[in-house]
Every structure is written in C-alpha cells, then in structure tokens.
C-alpha positions as CSV (number, residue, x, y, z in Angstrom):
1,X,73.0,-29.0,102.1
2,X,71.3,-32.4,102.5
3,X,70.4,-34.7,99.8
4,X,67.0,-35.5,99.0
5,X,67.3,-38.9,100.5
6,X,69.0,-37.8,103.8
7,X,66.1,-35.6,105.0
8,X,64.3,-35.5,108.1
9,X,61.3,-36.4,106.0
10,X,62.7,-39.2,104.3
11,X,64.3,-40.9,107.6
12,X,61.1,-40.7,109.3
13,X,59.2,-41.8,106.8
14,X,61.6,-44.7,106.8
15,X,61.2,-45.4,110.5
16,X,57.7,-45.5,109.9
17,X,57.9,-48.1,107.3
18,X,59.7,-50.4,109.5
19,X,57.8,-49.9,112.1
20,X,54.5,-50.7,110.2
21,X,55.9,-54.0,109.0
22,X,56.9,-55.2,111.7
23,X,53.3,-54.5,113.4
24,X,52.4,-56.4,110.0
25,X,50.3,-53.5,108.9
26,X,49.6,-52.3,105.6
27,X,49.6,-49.3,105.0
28,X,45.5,-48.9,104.7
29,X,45.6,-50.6,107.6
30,X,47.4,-48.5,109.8
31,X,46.1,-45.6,107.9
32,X,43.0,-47.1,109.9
33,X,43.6,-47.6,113.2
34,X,45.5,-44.1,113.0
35,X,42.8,-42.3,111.5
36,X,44.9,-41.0,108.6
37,X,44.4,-41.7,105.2
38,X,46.4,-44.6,103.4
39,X,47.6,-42.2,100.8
40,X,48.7,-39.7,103.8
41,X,50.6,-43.2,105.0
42,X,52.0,-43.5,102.0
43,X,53.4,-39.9,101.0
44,X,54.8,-40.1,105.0
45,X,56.7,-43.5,103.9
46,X,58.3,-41.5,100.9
47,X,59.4,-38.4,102.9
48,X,56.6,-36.0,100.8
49,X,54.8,-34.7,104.2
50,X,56.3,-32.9,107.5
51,X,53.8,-34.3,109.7
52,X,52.3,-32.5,112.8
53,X,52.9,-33.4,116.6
54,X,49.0,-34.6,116.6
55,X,50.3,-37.3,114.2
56,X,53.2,-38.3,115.8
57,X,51.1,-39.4,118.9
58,X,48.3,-40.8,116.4
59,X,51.1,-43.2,114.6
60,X,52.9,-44.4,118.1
61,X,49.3,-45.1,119.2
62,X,48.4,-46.8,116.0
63,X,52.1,-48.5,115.9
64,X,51.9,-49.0,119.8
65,X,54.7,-47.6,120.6
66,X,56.6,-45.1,122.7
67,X,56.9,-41.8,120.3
68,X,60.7,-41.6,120.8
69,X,60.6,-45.3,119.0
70,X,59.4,-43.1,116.2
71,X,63.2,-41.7,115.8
C-alpha cells in the first residue's frame, strides 16, 4: 500500500509544480494559457485530481513541453 504522499497523484502533481516554475508561471497563469482553472492547477499541484489524457496534452502545451517531460 502506498502512502499518501507517494501516489501517482502526488508525484505528478509535483512534476507539474516544477515544471510551472521553471516556465515562471503562476499558477493562474498557467491555469490560463492551459485553459484550466487556477484552482484545478492547484488541487493538481497537491495530488487531489487524476487528471484526464486531454489535460496532459493541454499542460505540455501550456508548459511547452514534450508530455513524457510530464513524468
């Protein structure tokens, strides 16, 4: 059994983070150019949402990056 912080959700979310600050985004910002709310952003940063494969492609767009950078 994993623990809460060693989740699928929780390392992606994680990825995502980095990812966003080192395109220097906010998180209402890339919220923005992703077309995802910042509060979507945000519970995707914590590792509270199992996101679909339509926002996969709409962060590595938004993050302009490859979508196997995501992981």
């Amino acid at each position: 059994m994993c623990e809460r912080w060693d989740t699928i959700e929780v390392r992606f979310g994680n990825r995502i983070r980095e990812l966003r600050m080192l395109a220097h985004f906010t998180q209402e910002e890339l919220g923005a150019v992703a077309q995802l709310h910042r509060n979507y952003i945000s519970d995707l940063e914590r590792g509270m949402r199992n996101v679909s494969l339509r926002t996969i492609e709409k962060l590595a767009q938004a993050l302009q990056v490859e979508i196997r950078d995501l992981f």
